[in-house]
C-alpha beads as a LAMMPS data file, in Angstrom:
LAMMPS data file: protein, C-alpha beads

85 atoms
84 bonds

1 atom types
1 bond types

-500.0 500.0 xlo xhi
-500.0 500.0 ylo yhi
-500.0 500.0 zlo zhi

Masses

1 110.0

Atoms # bond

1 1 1 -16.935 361.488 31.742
2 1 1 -18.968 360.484 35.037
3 1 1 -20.097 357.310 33.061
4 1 1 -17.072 356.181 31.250
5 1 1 -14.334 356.668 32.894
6 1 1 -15.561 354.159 35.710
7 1 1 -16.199 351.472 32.609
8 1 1 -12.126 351.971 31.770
9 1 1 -10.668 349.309 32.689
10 1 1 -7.781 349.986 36.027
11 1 1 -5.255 350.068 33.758
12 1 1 -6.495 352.677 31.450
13 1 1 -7.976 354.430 34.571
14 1 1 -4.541 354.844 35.629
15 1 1 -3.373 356.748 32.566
16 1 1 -5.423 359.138 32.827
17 1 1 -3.173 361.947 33.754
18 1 1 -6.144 364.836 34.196
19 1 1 -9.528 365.931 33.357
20 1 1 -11.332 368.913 33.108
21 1 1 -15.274 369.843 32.875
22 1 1 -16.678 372.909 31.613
23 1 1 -20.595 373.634 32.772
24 1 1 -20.765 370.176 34.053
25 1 1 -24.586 368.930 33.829
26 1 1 -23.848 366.619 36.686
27 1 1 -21.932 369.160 39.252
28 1 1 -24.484 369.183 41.557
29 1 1 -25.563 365.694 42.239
30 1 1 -21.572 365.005 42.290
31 1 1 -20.165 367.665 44.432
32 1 1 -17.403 368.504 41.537
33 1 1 -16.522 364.570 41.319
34 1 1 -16.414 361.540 39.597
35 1 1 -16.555 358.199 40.886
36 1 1 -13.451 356.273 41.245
37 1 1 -11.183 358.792 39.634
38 1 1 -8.861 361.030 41.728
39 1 1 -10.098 364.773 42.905
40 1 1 -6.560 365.709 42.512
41 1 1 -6.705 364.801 38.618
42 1 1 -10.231 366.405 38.044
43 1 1 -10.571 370.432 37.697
44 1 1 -14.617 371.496 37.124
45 1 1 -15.440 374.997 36.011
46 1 1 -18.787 375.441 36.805
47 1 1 -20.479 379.527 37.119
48 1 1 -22.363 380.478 39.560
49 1 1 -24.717 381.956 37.008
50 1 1 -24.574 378.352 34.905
51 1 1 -28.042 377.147 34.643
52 1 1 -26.579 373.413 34.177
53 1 1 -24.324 373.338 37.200
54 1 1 -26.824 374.227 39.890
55 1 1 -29.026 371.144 39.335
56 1 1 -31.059 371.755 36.230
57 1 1 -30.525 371.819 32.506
58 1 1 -31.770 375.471 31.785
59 1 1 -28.794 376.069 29.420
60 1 1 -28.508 379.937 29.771
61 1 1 -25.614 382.634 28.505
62 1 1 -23.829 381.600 31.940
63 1 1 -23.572 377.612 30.413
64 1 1 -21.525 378.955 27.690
65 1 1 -19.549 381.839 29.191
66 1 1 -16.428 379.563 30.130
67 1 1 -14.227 381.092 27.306
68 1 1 -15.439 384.785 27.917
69 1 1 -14.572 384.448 31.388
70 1 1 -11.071 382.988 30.873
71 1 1 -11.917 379.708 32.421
72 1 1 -10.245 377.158 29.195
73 1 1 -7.272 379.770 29.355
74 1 1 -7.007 378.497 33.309
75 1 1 -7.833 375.190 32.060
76 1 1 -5.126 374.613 29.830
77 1 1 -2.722 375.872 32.354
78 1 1 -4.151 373.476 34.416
79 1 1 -3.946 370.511 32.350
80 1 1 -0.252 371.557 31.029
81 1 1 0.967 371.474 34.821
82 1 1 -0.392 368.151 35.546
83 1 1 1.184 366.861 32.373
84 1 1 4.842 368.080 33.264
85 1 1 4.945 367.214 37.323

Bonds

1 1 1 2
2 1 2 3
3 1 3 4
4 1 4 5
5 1 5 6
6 1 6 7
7 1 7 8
8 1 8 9
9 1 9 10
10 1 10 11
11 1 11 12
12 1 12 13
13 1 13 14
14 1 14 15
15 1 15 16
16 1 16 17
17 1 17 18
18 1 18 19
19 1 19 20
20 1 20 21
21 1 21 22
22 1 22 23
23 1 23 24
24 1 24 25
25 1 25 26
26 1 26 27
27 1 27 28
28 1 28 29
29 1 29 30
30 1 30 31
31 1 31 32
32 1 32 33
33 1 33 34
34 1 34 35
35 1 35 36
36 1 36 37
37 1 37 38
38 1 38 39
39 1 39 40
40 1 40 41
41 1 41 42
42 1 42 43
43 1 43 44
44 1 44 45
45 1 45 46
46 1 46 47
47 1 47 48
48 1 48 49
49 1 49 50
50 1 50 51
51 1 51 52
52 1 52 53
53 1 53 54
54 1 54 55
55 1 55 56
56 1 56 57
57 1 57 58
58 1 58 59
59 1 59 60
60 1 60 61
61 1 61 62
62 1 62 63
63 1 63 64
64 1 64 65
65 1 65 66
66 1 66 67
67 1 67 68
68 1 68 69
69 1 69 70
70 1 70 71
71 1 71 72
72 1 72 73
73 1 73 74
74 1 74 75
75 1 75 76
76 1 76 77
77 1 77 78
78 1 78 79
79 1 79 80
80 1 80 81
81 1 81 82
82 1 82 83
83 1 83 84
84 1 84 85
């Protein structure tokens, strides 16, 4: 997502209604964002004990705990709010 969706052109950009990232290999360098697209619209679950989101790629029991720990449950709550406000 940190790539593409600043390719899209404004008019697709604008579509987008949300996003969310899971373990996001990026997190760190970003600060939870992605250029040009709306913090309100973006929701990153990253674990503190994720070896991806602190800065590395040491992909560790934490990088794929997100189901476990009920973080896609919270993200699809997320995502279904955004889609009816």
């Amino acid at each position: 997502m940190h790539a593409a969706i600043p390719l899209l052109p404004p008019q697709i950009q604008s579509q987008l209604v949300a996003g969310v990232l899971f373990g996001d290999t990026q997190n760190k360098q970003s600060k939870a964002s992605i250029k040009g697209f709306p913090s309100a619209k973006l929701k990153t679950f990253c674990a503190s004990d994720d070896g991806v989101c602190n800065g590395g790629l040491n992909v560790n029991p934490g990088h794929v705990s997100y189901r476990e720990k009920g973080d896609t449950e919270k993200a699809a709550e997320w995502l279904a709010a955004k889609f009816t406000s």
